[in-house]
Structures are given as C-alpha cells and as structure tokens.
C-alpha positions as CSV (number, residue, x, y, z in Angstrom):
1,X,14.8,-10.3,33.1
2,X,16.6,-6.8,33.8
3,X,14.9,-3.9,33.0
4,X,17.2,-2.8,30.3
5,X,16.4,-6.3,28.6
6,X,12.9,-5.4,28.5
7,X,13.2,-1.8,27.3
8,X,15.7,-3.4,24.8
9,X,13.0,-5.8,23.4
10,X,10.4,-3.5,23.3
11,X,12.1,-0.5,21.2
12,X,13.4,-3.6,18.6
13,X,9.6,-4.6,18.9
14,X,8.8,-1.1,17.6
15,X,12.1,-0.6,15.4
16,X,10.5,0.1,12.1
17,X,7.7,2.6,13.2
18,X,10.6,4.6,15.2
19,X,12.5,4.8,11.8
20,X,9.5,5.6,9.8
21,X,8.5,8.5,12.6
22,X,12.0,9.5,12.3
23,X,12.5,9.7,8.2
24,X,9.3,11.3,8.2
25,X,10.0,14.1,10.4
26,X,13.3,14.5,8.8
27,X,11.2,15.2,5.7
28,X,8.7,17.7,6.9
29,X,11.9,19.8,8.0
30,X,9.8,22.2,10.0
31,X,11.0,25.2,12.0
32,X,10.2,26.2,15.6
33,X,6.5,26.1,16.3
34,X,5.5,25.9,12.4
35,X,6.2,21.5,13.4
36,X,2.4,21.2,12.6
37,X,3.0,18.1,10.3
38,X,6.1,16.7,13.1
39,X,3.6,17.3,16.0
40,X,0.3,15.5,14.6
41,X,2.7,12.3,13.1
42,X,4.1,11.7,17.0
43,X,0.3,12.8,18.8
44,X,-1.2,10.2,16.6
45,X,1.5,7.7,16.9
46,X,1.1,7.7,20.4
47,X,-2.5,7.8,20.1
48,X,-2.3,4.1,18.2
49,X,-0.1,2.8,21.3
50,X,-2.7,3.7,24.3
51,X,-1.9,7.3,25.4
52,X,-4.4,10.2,25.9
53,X,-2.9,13.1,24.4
54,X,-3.7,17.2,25.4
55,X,-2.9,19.2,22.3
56,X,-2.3,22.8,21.9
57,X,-0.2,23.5,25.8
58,X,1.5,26.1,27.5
59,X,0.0,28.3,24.7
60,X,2.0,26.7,21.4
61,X,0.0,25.2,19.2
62,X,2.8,22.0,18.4
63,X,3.6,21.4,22.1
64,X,1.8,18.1,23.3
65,X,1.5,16.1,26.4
66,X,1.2,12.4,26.1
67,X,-0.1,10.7,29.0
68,X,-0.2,6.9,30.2
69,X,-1.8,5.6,32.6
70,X,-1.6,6.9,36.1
71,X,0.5,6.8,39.5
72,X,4.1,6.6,39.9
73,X,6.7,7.0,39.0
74,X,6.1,10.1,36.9
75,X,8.6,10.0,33.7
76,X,8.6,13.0,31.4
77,X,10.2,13.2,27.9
78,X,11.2,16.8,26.0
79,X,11.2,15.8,22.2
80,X,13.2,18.1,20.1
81,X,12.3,18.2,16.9
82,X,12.4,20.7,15.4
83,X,14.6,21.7,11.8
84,X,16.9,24.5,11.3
85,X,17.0,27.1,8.5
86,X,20.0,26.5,5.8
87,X,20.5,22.8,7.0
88,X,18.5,21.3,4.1
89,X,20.1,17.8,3.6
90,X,19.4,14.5,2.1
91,X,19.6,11.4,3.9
92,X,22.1,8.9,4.2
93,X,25.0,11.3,2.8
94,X,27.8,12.5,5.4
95,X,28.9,15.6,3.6
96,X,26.9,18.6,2.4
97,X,24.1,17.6,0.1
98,X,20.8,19.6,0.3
99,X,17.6,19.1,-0.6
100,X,16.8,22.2,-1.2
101,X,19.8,24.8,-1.1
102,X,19.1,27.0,2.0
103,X,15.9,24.9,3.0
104,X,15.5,23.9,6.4
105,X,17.2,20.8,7.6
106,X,18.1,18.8,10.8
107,X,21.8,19.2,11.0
108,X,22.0,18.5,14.5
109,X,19.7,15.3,14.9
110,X,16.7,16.9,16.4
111,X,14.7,14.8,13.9
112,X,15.3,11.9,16.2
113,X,14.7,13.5,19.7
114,X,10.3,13.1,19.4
C-alpha cells in the first residue's frame, strides 16, 4: 500500500474528532496568545493518541510541542490557529454573518491549521 493510501485511511479513521477539534476551535475564536481554550483542546487531543506533550515554550504560554516517539525522520508541524478581531462569523454561511458583530473570528481558516 502507498504511503498516501495509508495517511489517507488514517485521517478518514480520525475524520470526526478532526471536525470536532476544528468546530470547536472555530468557537473559542481566540486571539494571538489568549488561544488558552484552542491550545489545551489540541494538547489534550494529542495526549489521548500517544504523544508527550511540553507546555508553556519559547516563553508563550499557548505554544506546545507534541512529541512521538523517537528517531528519524524528524517531522515538525506549525498550527495556526489563532482568530482575528472583527471576523466574528457563523458557520456554514459564505457571506458575512457574525456571531457577534466585531467579535473575533477565523476569516482566513486558521481554525483548521492545529
């Protein structure tokens, strides 16, 4: 089996945590390091699937590393996830619909990138 076959199988194995991760994050709509509620939901989710997590780095308080086993290759992931201020929105709707008018938002997708 190809790799992409496997990777394939294993994110539709996962499919309905991913989307609850994602609506959930989408909800908190949190700003540049205030993600507090965004951070602990992904550290915890990864927790439940085997990796150790370090909390708290490079001196932010929401920036994470999630580690899995060891050796090679070394593959790193950036998550942005952060929301946006103004860009309130509800889901599902492709014009402008907030939430909250001038709440925060995830205009761009970010909500999807942890």
């Amino acid at each position: 089996m190809k790799h992409i076959e496997l990777l394939s199988k294993d994110i539709e194995r996962h499919r309905d945590k991913i989307i609850r991760i994602s609506e959930q994050i989408w909800q908190y709509a949190e700003t540049r390091f205030e993600e507090y509620q965004s951070a602990e939901l992904l550290c915890r989710s990864l927790e439940e699937e085997g990796f150790a997590i370090e909390r708290g780095v490079g001196g932010i308080e929401t920036a994470f590393i999630g580690s899995y086993d060891s050796g090679k290759p070394i593959i790193a992931f950036l998550g942005e996830y952060d929301a946006l201020s103004g860009l309130s929105q509800l889901k599902g709707i492709a014009r402008q619909e907030p939430v909250e008018k001038g709440g925060n938002g995830h205009g761009c997708g970010h909500h999807l990138l942890g």
